[in-house]
N, C-alpha and C positions, 0 to 999 in steps of 0.2 A: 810104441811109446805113447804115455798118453797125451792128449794135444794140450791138458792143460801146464803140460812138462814146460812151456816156454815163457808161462806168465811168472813177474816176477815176484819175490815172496812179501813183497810190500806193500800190494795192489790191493784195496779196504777191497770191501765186499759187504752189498747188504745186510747180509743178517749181523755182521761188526758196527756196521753203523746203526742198525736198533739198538744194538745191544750196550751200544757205548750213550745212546740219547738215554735208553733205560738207565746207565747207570746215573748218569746229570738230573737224571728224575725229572725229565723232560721226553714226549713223544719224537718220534722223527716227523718228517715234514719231507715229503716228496712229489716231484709232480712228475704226468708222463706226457708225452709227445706223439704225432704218429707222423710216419713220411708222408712229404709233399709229393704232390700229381706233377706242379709244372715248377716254372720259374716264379711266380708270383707268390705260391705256396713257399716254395725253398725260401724265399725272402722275408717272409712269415715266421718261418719257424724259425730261422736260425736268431733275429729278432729278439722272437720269445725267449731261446734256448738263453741268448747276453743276459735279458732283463734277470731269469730266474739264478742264472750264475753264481750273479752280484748278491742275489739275498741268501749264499751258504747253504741250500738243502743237502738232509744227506744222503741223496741219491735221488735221479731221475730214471725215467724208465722210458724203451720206443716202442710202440706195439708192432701186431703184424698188419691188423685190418682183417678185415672177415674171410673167413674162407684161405686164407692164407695168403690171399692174391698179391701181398705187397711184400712179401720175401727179401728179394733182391734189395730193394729201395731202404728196407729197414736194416739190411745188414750193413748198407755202404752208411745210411746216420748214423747206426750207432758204433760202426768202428772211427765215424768222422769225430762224433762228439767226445767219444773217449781218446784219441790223440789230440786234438785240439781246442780241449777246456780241461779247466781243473776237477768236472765232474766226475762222481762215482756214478758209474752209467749201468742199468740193468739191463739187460736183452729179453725180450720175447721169444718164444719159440713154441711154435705147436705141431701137431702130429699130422694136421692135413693135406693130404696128397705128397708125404715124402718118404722117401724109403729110409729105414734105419740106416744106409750107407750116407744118404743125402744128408738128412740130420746129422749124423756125423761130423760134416765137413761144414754144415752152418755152426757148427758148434766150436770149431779148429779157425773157421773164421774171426769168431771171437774173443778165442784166445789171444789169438794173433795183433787182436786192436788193443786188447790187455781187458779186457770185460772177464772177469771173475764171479760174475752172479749173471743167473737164467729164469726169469718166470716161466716154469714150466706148463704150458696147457692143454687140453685136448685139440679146441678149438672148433668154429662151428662147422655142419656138414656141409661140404663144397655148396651144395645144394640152396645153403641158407638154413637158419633157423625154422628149426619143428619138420624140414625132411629127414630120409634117414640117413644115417651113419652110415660110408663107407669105409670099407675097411681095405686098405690093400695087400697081399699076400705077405710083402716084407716089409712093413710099415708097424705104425702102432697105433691103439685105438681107446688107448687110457691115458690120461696125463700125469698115473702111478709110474705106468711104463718106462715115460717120459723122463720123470724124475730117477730113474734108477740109472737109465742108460746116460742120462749128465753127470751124475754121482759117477758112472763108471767109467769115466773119460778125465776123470783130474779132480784139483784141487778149485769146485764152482760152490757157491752159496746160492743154492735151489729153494724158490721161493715157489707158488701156487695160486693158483687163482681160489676165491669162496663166493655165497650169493648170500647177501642178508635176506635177500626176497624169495629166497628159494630157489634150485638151478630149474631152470623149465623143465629138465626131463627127470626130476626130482620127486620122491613121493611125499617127503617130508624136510624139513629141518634137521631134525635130528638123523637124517639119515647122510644128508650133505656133511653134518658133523663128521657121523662115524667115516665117510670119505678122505673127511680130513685129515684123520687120525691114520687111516690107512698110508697117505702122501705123505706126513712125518715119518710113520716107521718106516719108508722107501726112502729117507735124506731129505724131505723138504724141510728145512731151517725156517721158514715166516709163510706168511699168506696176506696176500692184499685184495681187497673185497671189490667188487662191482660196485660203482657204486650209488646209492640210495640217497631216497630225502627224509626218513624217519629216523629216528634214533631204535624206539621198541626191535625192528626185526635183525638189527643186528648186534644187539643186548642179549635178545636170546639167542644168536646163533652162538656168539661166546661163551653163554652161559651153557648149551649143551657140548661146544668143543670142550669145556674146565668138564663135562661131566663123564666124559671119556676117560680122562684122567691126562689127558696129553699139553703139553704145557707151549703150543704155539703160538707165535709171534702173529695177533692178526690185525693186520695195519687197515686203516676205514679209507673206504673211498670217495671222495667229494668233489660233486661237478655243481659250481652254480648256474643256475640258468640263463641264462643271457642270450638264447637263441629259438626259442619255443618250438620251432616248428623240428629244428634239429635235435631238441630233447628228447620230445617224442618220439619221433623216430629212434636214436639209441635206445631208448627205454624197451621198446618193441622188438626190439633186435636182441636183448641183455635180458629182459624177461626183469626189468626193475621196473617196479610199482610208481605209478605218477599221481599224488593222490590229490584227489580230487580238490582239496582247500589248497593246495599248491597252484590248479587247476587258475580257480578260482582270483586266486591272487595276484597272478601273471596276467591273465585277460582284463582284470580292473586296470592294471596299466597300460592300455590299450593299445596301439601303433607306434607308441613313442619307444625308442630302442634302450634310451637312457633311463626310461621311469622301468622297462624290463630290467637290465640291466643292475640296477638299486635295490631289484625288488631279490632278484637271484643271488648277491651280493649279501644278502641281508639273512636269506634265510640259510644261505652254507655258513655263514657266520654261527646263527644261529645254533644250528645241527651241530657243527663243528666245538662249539663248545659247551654246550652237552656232552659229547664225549670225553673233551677234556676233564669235564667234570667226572665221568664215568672212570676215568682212569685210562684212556686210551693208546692202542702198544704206540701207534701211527698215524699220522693223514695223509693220503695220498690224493693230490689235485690231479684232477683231469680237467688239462689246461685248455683241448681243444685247438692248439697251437697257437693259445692267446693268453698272453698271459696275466694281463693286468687286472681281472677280475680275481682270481685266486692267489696273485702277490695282495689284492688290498684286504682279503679274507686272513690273511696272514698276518698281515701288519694288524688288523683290527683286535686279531687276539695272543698281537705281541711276540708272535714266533718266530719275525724275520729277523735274520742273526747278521744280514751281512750289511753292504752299503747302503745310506738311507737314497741314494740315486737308484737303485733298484727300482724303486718303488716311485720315484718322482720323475724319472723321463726316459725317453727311448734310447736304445741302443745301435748299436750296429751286430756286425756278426761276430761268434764265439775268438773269444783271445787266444793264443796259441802258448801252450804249455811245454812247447818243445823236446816233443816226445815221437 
């Protein structure tokens, strides 16, 4: 039987929620989370998880963390978040270090919490970014694969990872495209992007997925910067470009966290509506497990749909939806 046999047939799903922003002739608006290490973290996040509740997105997402290492941790948030808020909650899942039986059963997990949508990925090699790939004999080592074998376990809304900056182990743009195109016709329904501080590289990644002829859903990724030294480091890890008048602009506001903070604030603003103007499918925040930076990104360009307390003071933890 397949595991998605026990979710019930009312439970949205990502690519419903683009598809219903598309039709309001409005982007969606989503942010993602990853699990906490300790207690202090946990307190953080769940926090954040209230404030973004309150402002309506149509769907949040937990990641795994690099190398896969936070598995466990991410399956217990994102079956916590999805029984106990009213969110549409996505799951991460990638192919590193697990056997197709193993995936299987992260997969039956999430069923089980009622999660209906899966960003499928490769994910990077145990090793860390730029070693090589390993492959394990009953595993898999494409996020094609990935996508097929969620498609072949029930009724999930298979989403994908893209790189406006190019995947590191990439030759081209145009070739990441045709990749793309490859993950639709395996069932990926959307793709949400790594994400960038340019508008150009991920205009043209678009412009070459439309020239494949394939018509996906590719939601933009937006982190603003409010932590420099941790930017960088993601950027290093993601293979996103940090460019240099970004550089630049972040250092003029010297040690102060608040003049950083305004300046990061200012420019996802910025970016962000740019694409707006662009026509864009989606935004998706990378909240960092903080959320008040990219609620005020939102609010600035009018997107936040729910309580104006969202946005004007702290919460406590997620409200229980009695489920």
């Amino acid at each position: 039987m397949p595991v998605a046999s026990v979710l019930p047939p009312t439970a949205p799903t990502v690519a419903e929620a683009i598809a219903a922003a598309r039709a309001a002739s409005r982007p969606s608006v989503s942010f993602e989370f990853f699990p906490p290490k300790d207690a202090p973290g946990e307190d953080l996040l769940w926090s954040a998880v209230r404030r973004v509740e309150q402002a309506e997105p149509d769907f949040v997402s937990v990641t795994y963390g690099a190398g896969g290492g936070t598995q466990d941790r991410t399956v217990a948030v994102t079956q916590r978040m999805s029984r106990e808020t009213t969110l549409t909650v996505m799951a991460h899942l990638t192919c590193v270090g697990r056997s197709r039986s193993q995936l299987r059963h992260v997969v039956g997990a999430y069923a089980d919490a009622g999660v209906r949508s899966v960003l499928a990925l490769r994910g990077d090699p145990p090793g860390g970014p730029g070693t090589a790939w390993e492959t394990r004999d009953d595993g898999l080592d494409r996020a094609v694969d990935l996508v097929r074998l969620v498609q072949g376990l029930g009724r999930f809304s298979v989403g994908v990872a893209a790189f406006p900056d190019k995947h590191p182990e990439s030759p081209s743009l145009a070739h990441d495209a045709r990749v793309l195109a490859l993950k639709a016709e395996a069932g990926a329904a959307f793709a949400v992007t790594q994400f960038f501080f340019e508008a150009e590289p991920f205009l043209r990644l678009r412009d070459e997925l439309a020239a494949t002829g394939v018509g996906l859903p590719l939601v933009a990724g937006i982190m603003p910067v409010t932590n420099v030294r941790q930017i960088r480091r993601f950027a290093e890890l993601s293979g996103a470009a940090f460019p240099d008048w970004l550089a630049r602009r972040v250092l003029a506001a010297g040690d102060d966290p608040a003049a950083v903070r305004a300046v990061g604030v200012e420019v996802a603003t910025d970016l962000a509506g740019r694409l707006l103007a662009e026509g864009v499918d989606g935004l998706h925040f990378y909240t960092l497990n903080r959320s008040t930076a990219t609620l005020e990104v939102c609010r600035r360009l009018g997107l936040d749909r729910g309580r104006p307390s969202a946005l004007s003071r702290p919460a406590g933890g997620p409200a229980s939806r009695g489920r």
